[in-house]
MARFINU-850781 format. One line per 8 residues: number of its first residue (from 1); their letters; for each residue x, y, z of N, C-alpha, C, O. Coordinates in nm, 3 decimals, always signed. Example, Ala and Ser with C-alpha at 12.3 -4.5 7.8 and 13.67 -1.06 7.14 Angstrom:
2
1 = as = +1.319 -0.569 +0.780 +1.230 -0.450 +0.780 +1.320 -0.330 +0.780 +1.424 -0.332 +0.846; +1.285 -0.225 +0.708 +1.367 -0.106 +0.714 +1.290 +0.003 +0.787 +1.341 +0.114 +0.804
END
This chain:
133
1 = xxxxxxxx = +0.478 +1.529 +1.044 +0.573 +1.480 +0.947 +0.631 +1.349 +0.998 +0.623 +1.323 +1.118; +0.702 +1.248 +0.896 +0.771 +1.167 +0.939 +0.915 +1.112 +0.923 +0.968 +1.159 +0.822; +0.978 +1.044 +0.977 +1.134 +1.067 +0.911 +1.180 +0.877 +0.880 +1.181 +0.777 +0.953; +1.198 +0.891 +0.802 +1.256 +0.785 +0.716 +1.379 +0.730 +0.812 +1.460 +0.817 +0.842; +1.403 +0.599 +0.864 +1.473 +0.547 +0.906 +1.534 +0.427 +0.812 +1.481 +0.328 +0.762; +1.706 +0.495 +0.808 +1.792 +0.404 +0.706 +1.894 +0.415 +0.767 +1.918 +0.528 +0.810; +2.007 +0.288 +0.801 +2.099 +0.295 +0.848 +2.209 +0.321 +0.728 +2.206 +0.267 +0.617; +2.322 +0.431 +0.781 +2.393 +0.511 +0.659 +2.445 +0.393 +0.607 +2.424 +0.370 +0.488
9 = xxxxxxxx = +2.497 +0.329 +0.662 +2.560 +0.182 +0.592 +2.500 +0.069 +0.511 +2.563 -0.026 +0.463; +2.374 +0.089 +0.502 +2.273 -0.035 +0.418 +2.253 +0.018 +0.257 +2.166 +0.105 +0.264; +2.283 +0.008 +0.157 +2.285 +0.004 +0.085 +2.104 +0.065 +0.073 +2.016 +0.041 +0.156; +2.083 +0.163 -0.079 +1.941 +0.211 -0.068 +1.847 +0.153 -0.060 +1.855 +0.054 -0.134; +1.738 +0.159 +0.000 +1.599 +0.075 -0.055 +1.532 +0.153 -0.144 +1.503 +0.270 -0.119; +1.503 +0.094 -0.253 +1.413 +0.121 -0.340 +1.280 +0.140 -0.336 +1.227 +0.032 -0.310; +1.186 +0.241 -0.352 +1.027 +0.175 -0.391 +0.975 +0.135 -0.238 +0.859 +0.095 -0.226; +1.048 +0.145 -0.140 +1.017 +0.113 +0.010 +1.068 +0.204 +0.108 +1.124 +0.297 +0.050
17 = xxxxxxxx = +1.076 +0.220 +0.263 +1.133 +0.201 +0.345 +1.166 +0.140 +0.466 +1.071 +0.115 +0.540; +1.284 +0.109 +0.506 +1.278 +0.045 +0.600 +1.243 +0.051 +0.737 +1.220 -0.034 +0.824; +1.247 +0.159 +0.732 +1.165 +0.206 +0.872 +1.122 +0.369 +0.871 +1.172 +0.468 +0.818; +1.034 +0.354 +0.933 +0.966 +0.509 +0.972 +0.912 +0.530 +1.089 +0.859 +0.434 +1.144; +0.912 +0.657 +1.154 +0.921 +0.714 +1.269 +0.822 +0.849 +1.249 +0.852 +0.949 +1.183; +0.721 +0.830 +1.309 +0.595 +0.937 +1.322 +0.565 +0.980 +1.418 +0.613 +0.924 +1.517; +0.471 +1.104 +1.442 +0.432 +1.127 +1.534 +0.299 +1.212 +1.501 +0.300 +1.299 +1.415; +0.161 +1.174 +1.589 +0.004 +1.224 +1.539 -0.076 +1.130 +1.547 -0.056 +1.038 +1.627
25 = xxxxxxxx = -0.214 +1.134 +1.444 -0.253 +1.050 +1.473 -0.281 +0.951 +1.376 -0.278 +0.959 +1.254; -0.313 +0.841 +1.463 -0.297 +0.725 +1.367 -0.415 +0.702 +1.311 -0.518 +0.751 +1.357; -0.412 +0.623 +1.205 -0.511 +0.578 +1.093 -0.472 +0.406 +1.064 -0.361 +0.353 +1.057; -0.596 +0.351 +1.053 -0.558 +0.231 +1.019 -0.658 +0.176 +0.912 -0.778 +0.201 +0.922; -0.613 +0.110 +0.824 -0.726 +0.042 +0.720 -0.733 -0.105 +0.735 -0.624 -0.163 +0.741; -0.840 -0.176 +0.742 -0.852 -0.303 +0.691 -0.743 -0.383 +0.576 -0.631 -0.334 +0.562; -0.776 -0.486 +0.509 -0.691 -0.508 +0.460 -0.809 -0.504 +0.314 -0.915 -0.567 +0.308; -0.753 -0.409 +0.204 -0.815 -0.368 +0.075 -0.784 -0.416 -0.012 -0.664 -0.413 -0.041
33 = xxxxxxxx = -0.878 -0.483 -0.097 -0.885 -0.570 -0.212 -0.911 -0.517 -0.328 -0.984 -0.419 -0.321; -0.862 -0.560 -0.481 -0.910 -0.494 -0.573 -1.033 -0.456 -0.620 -1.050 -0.429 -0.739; -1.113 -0.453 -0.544 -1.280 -0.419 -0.575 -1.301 -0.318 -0.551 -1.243 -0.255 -0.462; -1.428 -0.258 -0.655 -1.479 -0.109 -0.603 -1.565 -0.090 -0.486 -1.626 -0.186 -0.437; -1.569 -0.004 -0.451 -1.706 +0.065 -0.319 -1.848 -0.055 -0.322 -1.927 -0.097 -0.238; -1.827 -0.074 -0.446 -1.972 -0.157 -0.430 -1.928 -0.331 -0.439 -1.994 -0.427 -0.478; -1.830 -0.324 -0.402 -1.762 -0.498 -0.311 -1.782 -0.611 -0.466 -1.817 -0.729 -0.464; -1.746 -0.527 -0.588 -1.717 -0.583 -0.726 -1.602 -0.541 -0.800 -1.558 -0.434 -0.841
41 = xxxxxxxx = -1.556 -0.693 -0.805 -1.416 -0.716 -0.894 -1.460 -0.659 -1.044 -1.555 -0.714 -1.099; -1.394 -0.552 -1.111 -1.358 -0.529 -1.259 -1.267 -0.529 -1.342 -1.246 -0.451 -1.435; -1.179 -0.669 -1.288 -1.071 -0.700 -1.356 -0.971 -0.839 -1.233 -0.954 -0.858 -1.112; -0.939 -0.888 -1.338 -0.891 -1.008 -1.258 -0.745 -0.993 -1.275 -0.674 -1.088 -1.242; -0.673 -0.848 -1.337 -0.586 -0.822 -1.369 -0.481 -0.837 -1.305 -0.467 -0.945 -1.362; -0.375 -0.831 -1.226 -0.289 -0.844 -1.114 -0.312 -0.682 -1.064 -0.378 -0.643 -0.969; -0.229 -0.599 -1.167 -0.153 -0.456 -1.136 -0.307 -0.348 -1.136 -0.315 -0.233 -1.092; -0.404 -0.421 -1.194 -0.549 -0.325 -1.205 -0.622 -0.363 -1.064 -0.711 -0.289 -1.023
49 = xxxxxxxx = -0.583 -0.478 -0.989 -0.618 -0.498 -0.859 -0.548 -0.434 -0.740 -0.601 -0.415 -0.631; -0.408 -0.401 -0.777 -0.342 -0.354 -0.729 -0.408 -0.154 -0.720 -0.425 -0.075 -0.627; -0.421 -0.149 -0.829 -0.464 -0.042 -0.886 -0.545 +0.049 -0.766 -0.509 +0.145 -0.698; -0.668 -0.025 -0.775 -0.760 -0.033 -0.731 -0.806 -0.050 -0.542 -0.892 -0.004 -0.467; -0.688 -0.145 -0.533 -0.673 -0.167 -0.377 -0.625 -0.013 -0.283 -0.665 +0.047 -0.184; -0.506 +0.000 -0.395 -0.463 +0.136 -0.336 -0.572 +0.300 -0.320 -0.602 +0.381 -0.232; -0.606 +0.273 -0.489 -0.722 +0.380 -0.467 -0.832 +0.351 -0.319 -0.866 +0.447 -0.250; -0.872 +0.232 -0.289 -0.960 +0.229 -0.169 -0.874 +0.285 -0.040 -0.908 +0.366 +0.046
57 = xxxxxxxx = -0.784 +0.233 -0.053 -0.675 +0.309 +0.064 -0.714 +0.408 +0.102 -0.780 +0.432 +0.204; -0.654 +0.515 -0.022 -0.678 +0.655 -0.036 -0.783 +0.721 +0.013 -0.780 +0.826 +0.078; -0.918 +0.631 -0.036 -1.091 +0.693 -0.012 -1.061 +0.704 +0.129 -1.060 +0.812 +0.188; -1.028 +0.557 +0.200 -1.039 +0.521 +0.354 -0.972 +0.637 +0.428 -1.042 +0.704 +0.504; -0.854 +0.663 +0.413 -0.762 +0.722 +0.481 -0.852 +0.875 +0.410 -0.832 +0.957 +0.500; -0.900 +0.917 +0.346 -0.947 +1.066 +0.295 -1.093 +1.090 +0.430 -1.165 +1.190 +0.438; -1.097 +1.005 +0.490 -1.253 +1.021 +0.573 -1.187 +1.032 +0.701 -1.260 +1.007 +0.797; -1.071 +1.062 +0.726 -1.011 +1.009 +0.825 -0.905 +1.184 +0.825 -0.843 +1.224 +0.923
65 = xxxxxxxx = -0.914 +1.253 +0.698 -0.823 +1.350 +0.672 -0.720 +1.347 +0.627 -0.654 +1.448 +0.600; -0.674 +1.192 +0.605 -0.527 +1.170 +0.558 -0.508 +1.184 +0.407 -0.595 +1.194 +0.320; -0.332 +1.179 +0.390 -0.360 +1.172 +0.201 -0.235 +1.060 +0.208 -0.190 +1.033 +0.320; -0.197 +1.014 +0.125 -0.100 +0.938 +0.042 +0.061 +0.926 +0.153 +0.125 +0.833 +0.202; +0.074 +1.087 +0.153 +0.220 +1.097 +0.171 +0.199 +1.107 +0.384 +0.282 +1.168 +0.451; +0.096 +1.046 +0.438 +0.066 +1.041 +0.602 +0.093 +0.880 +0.572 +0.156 +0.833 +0.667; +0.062 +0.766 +0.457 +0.146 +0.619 +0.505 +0.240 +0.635 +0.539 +0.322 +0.712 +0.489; +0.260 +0.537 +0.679 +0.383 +0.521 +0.702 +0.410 +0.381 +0.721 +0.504 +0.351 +0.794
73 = xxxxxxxx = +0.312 +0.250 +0.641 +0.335 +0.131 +0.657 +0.240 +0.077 +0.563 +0.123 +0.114 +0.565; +0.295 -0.032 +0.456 +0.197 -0.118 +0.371 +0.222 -0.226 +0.406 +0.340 -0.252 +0.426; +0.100 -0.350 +0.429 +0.158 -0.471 +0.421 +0.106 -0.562 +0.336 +0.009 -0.611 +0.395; +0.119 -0.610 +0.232 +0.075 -0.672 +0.096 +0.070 -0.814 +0.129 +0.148 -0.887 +0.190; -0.059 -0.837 +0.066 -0.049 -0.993 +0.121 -0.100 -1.050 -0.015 -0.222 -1.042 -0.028; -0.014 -1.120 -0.147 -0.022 -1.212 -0.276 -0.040 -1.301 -0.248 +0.002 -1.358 -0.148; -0.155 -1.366 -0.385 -0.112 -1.513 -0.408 -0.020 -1.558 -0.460 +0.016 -1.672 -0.432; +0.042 -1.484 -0.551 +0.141 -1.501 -0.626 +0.242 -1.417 -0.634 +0.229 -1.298 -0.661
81 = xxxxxxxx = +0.380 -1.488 -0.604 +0.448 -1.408 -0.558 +0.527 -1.403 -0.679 +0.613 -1.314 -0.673; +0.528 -1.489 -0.818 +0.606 -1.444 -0.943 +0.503 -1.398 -1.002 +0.526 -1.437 -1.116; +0.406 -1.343 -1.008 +0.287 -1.244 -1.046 +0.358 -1.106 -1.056 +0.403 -1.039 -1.149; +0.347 -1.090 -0.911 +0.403 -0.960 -0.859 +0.549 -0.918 -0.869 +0.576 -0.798 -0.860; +0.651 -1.013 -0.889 +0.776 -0.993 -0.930 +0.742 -0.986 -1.114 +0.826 -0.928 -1.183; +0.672 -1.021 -1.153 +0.692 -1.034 -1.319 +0.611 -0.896 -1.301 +0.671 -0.814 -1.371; +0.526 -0.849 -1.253 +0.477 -0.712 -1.283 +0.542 -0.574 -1.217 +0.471 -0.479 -1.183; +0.668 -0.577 -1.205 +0.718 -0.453 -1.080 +0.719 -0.338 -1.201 +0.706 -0.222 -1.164
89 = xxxxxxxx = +0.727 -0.354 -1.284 +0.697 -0.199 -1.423 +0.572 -0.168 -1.398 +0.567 -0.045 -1.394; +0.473 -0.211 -1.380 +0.352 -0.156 -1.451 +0.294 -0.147 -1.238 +0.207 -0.063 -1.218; +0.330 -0.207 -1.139 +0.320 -0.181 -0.997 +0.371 -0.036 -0.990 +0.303 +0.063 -0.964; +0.509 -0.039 -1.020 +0.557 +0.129 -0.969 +0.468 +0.258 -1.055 +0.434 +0.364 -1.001; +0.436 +0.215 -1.218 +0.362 +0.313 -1.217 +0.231 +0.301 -1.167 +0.189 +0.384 -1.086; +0.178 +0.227 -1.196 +0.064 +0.274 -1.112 +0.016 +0.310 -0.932 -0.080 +0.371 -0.884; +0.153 +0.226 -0.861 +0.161 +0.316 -0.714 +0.219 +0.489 -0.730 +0.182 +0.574 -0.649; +0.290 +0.513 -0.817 +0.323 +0.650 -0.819 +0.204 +0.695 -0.888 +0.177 +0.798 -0.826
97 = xxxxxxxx = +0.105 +0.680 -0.989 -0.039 +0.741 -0.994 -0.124 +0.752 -0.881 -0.209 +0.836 -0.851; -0.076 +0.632 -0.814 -0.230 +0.670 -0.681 -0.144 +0.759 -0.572 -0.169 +0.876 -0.546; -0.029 +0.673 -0.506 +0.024 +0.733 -0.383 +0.104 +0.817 -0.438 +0.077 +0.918 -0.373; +0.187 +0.849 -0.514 +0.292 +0.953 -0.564 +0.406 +0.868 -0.527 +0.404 +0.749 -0.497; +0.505 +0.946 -0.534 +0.668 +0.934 -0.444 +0.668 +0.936 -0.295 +0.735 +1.014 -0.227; +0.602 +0.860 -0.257 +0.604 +0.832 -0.113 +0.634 +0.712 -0.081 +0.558 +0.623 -0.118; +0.737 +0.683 -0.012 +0.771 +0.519 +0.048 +0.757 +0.471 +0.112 +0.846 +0.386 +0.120; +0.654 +0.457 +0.219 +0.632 +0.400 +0.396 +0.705 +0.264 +0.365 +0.733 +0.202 +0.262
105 = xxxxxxxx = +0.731 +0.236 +0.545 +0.765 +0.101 +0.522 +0.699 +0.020 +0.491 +0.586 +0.025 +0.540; +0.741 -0.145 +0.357 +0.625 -0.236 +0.319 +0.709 -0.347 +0.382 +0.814 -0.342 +0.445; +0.649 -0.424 +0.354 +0.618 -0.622 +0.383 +0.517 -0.639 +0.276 +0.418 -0.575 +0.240; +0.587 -0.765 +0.232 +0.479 -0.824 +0.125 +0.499 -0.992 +0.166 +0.611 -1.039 +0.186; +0.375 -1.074 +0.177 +0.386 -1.198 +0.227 +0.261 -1.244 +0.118 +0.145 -1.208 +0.098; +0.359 -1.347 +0.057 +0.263 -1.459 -0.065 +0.179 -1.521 +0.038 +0.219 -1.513 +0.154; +0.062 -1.586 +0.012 -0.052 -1.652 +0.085 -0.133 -1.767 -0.014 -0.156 -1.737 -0.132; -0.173 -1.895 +0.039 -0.226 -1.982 -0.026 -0.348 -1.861 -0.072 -0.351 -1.818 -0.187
113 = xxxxxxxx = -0.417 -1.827 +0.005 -0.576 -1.793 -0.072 -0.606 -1.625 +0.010 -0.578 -1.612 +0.129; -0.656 -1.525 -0.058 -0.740 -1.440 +0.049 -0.922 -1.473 +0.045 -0.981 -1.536 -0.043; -0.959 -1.432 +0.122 -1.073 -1.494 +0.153 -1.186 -1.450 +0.035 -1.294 -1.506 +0.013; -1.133 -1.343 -0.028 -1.217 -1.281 -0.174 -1.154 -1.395 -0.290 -1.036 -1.393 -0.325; -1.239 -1.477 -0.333 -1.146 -1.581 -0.441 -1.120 -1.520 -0.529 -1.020 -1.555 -0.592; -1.197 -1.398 -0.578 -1.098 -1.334 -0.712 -1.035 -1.246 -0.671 -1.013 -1.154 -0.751; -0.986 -1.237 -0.552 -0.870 -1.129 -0.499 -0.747 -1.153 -0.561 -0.741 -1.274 -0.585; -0.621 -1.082 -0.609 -0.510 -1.188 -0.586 -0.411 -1.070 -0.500 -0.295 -1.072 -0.540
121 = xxxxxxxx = -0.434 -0.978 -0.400 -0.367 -0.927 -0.404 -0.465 -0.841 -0.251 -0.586 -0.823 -0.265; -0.410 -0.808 -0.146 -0.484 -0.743 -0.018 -0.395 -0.661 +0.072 -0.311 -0.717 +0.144; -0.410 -0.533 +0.071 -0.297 -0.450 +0.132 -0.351 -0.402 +0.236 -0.469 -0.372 +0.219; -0.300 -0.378 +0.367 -0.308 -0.332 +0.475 -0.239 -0.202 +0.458 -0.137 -0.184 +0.391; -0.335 -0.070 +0.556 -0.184 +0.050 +0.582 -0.223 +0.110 +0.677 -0.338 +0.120 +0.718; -0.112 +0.161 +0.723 -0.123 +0.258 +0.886 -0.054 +0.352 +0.823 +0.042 +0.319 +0.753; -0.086 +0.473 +0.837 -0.079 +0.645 +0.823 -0.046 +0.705 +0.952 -0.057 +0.643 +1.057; -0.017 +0.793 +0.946 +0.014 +0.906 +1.086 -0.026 +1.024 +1.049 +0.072 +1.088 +1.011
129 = xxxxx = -0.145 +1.097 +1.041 -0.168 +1.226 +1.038 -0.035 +1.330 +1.146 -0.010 +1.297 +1.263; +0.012 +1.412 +1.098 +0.105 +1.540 +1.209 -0.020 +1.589 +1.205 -0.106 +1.613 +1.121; +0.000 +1.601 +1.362 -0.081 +1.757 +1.485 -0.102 +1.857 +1.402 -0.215 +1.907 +1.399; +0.013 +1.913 +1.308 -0.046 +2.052 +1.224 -0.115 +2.022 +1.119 -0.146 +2.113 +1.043; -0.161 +1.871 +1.085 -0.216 +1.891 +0.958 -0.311 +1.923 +0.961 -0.372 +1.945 +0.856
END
């Protein structure tokens, strides 16, 4: 299991956390782009790349034994960073379709280019499997 680190005095974080504290083993993914298994974009969409990035997450971390609620860190790397602020409705639902109600800690950092030109959007994550899982 892992425990959510919030200082009582900081006002809530939303949709994130600010820190987390694990213990097991670790998992790490590349950094995942909106493309399927077979390394093809089907949508140049923002939130359907998003979509999509996360579902690869999931596959990655499922070969590994993990599920959704073992993240304990995303790090998002946009081209566009009023993309992703103009889409935070249609981001939360579709992160609560793939990952559920789970919050690891994120970072999100805008970037001139990712190296996929029809990427617009590349997430990194580290998981912590617990010993009993």
């Amino acid at each position: 299991m892992h425990e959510v680190l919030h200082p009582s005095s900081w006002k809530a974080a939303r949709g994130y956390a600010n820190g987390v504290a694990a213990e097991g083993r670790m998992v790490f993914t590349g950094g995942m782009v909106g493309w399927t298994g077979d390394c093809e974009f089907e949508t140049d969409d923002f939130v359907g790349q998003v979509e999509q990035a996360l579902r690869n997450i999931v596959a990655v971390l499922a070969e590994a034994g993990a599920r959704p609620e073992h993240l304990v860190r995303l790090t998002w790397y946009v081209t566009d960073k009023a993309e992703y602020l103009s889409n935070l409705k249609g981001l939360g639902a579709v992160y609560k379709d793939v990952i559920g109600r789970h919050y690891p800690a994120m970072a999100l950092v805008q970037v001139v280019a990712l190296v996929e030109d029809r990427a617009k959007v590349e997430i990194e994550a580290t998981a912590v499997v617990p010993k009993e899982a």
